[in-house]
N, C-alpha and C positions, 0 to 999 in steps of 0.2 A: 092184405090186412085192411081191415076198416079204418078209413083215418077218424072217426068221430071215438076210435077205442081209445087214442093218444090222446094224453094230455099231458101238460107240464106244469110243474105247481112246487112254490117254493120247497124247502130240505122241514123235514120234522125228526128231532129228536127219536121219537117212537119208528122210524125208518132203518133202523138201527140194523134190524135183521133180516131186512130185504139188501139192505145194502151193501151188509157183509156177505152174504150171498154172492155177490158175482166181484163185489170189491176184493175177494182173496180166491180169487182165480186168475191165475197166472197168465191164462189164456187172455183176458178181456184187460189187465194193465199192463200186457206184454209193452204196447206202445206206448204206457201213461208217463209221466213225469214222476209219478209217485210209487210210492212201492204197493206190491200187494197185501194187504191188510189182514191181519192173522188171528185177530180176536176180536172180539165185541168191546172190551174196554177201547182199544185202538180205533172201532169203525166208531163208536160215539167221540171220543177225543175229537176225529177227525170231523164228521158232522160239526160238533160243536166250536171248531178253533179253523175249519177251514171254510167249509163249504156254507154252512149257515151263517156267517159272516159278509160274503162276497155281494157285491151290489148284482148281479147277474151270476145267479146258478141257481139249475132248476133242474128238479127232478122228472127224469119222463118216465110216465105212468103208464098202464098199460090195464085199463079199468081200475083203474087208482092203485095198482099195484106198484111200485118204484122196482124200477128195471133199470135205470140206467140215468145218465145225467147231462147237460149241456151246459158250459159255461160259456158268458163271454163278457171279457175285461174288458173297457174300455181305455184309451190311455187317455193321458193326462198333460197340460200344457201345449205343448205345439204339436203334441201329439193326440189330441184329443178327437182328433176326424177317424181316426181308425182306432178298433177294437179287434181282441185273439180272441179266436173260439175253440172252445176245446169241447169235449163228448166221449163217453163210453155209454156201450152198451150191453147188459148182459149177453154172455154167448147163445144160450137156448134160444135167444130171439132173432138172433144173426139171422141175415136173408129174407126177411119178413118184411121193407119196408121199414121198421120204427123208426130208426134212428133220422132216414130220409124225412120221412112225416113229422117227427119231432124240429131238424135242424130246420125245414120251410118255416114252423112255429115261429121259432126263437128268431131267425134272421128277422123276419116280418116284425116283431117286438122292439127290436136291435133298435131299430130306424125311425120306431115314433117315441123310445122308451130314453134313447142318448142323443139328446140336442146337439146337432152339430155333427152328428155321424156319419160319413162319407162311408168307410169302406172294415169292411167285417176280413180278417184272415183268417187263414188256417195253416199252418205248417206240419206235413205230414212225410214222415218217415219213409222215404222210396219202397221201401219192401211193404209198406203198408195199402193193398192194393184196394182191399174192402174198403178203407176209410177218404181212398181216393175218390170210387166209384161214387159212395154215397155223396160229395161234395159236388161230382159232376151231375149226379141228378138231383141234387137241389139250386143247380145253376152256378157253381163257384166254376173262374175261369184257372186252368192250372197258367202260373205265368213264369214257373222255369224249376231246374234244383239248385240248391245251395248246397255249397260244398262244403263237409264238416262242419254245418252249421249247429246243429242240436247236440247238447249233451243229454243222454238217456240212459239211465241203467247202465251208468260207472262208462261210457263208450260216447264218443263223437261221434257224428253220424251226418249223413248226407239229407237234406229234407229235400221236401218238395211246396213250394210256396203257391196258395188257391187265393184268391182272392174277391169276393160279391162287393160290387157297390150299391148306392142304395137308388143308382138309375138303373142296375140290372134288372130283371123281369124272374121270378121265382119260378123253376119248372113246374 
């Protein structure tokens, strides 16, 4: 995949129906925190009250098509050196590079975009082998599991904690 195809660019309302596209496939929020989204009304609510809101979420494009999304929260107070990054991607594009291509982006932005930013996470779901892979080729170090650490989809669950600082080197 050509990386000059990706881009990332805030959430549009008019996104509505590329993003219930892959936002109600079961396949692609197996591992989300949120459920799969089953209408249009729901995928704009959600645009509008979630994602369009957030100081960091951005859509990844795909010749400005919205394929999928990267978030990442910063925290706040004494915890304001590190930020959680989250990301889906649509299926049809799985194994292509995007998502890798994309999360180099956003990390890179993370670090001149949040004053004071040390260290970007990820917390990923053991069985989730794809989304491991892609955090080792954009350089995240995996630095152990947690046990019953995540709740997802009504179920506790084991994670796996990645971690990039902002002296890491981006693959």
């Amino acid at each position: 995949m050509d990386p000059s195809r990706i881009s990332l660019r805030r959430f549009y309302l008019t996104d509505v129906d590329d993003f219930l596209k892959w936002a109600s496939d079961d396949k692609v929020t197996r591992y989300l925190r949120w459920n799969t989204i089953t209408s249009r009304e729901e995928a704009l609510s959600y645009l509008q009250k979630v994602a369009i809101p957030q100081t960091y979420c951005r859509s990844i494009c795909l010749d400005d098509r919205f394929i999928g999304y990267v978030s990442i929260k910063p925290g706040s107070g004494n915890d304001k050196s590190r930020a959680r990054l989250g990301y889906a991607v649509s299926a049809e594009y799985w194994g292509q590079g995007i998502a890798t291509a994309a999360l180099k982006m956003a990390v890179a932005n993370a670090f001149t975009e949040f004053q004071g930013l040390v260290r970007v996470e990820a917390l990923v779901e053991v069985e989730n082998i794809g989304s491991q892979r892609v955090l080792e080729k954009v350089g995240f170090l995996k630095e152990g599991r947690l046990r019953k650490y995540g709740f997802c989809k009504g179920k506790i669950r084991d994670m796996i904690v990645y971690s990039f600082l902002s002296t890491d080197m981006i693959k």
